[in-house]
N, C-alpha and C positions, 0 to 999 in steps of 0.2 A: 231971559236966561232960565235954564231949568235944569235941574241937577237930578239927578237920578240915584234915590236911594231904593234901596233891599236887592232882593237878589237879581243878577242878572240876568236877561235870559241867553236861551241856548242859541240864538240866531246872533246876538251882538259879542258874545264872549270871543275873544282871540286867546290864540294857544299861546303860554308864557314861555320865550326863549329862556334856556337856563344855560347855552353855550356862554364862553367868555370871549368875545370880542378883544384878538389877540394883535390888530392891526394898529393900534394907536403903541400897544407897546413895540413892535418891530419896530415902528417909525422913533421913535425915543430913543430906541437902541442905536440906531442905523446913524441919528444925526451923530450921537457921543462917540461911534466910533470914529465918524470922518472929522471932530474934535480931537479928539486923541491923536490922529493920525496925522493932524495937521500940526498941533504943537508938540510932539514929541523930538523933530529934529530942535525945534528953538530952543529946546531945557535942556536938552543932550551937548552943551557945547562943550569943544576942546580943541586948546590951543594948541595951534599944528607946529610941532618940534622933531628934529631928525633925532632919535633914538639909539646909542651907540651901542654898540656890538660887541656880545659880551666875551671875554678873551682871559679864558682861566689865566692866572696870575703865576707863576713859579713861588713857592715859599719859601724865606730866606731862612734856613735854619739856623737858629742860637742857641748853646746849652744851658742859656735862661728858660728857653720857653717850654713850658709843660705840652702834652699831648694826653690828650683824654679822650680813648677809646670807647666806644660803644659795640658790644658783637649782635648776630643776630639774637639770642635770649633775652640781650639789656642788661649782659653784663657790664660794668666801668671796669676800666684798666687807665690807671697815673703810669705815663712812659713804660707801658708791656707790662706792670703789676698789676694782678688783680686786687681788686677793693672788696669790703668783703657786704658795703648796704652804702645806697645813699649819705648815709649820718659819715661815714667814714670821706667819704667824700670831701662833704661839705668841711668838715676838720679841715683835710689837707689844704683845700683852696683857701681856708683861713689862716692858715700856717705861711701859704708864700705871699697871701695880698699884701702884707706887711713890710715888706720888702722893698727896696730902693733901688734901684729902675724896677717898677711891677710887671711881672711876668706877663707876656701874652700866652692865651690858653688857646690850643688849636683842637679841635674835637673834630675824631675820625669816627662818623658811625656807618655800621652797614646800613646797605642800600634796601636792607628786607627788614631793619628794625620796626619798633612800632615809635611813632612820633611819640609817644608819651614819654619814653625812656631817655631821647635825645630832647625833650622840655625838661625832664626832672637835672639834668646838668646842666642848660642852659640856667636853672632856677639857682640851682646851688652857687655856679658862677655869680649870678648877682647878687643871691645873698651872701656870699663870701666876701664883696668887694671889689671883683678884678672887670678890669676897665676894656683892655682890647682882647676879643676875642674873634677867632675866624676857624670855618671850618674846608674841610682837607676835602674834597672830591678827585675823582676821574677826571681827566681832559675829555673834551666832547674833540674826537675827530675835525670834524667843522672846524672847529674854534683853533686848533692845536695847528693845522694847515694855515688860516686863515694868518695867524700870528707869525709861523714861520715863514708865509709870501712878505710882510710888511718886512721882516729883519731885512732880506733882500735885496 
């Protein structure tokens, strides 16, 4: 055996590759994808159920039940009075949750409001206490037909 120390010379020197050998990572890649690809239907399960069709409701009006407006600004309005801040609000809902049979609250906001303003009376609602609460939309065409073929 014989080992070769000092410099080396210029006839046995090879040039140092300094690329990175990017084939072993493709292959690494390429298996985890066709991994992924294979258990993602088996994690993804759901149980196959017919989903019914959603059919606006008619609201029964009562002159128990309050109505709490929302406009485009995020002004409130209690049954067409304006309110003058949230805190006013929250008073009133705490004013009828008291009551025996408790009020249903229906909240009508516009359709261009900002969600925050229709959460800040959702919020008041529950902190005030009142229990059923439902909101007032449009009939969707669809839906409004759909419902009038079944009367039928």
């Amino acid at each position: 055996m014989s080992m070769s120390v000092g410099a080396p010379s210029s006839e046995d020197e090879t040039p140092l590759n300094s690329t990175i050998n990017t084939t072993p990572l493709v292959d690494v890649m390429l298996v985890l994808l066709i991994i992924f690809l294979i258990t993602i239907p088996v994690i993804i399960k759901q149980v196959p159920v017919t989903l019914p069709n959603a059919v606006n409701i008619p609201t029964q009006t009562k002159p128990e039940n309050i109505t709490i407006a929302v406009d485009q600004q995020g002004n409130f309005y209690w049954n067409n009075a304006k309110l003058a801040s949230a805190q006013a609000l929250l008073d009133r809902i705490k004013e009828v949750a008291v009551r025996k049979p408790q009020p249903e609250i229906h909240i009508r906001a516009d359709k261009d409001v900002r969600y925050e303003a229709v959460g800040r009376v959702l919020y008041a609602i529950q902190r005030g206490g009142i229990v059923k609460v439902g909101f007032i939309t449009e009939p969707d065409k669809n839906s409004l037909m759909q419902s009038l073929s079944l009367e039928h």
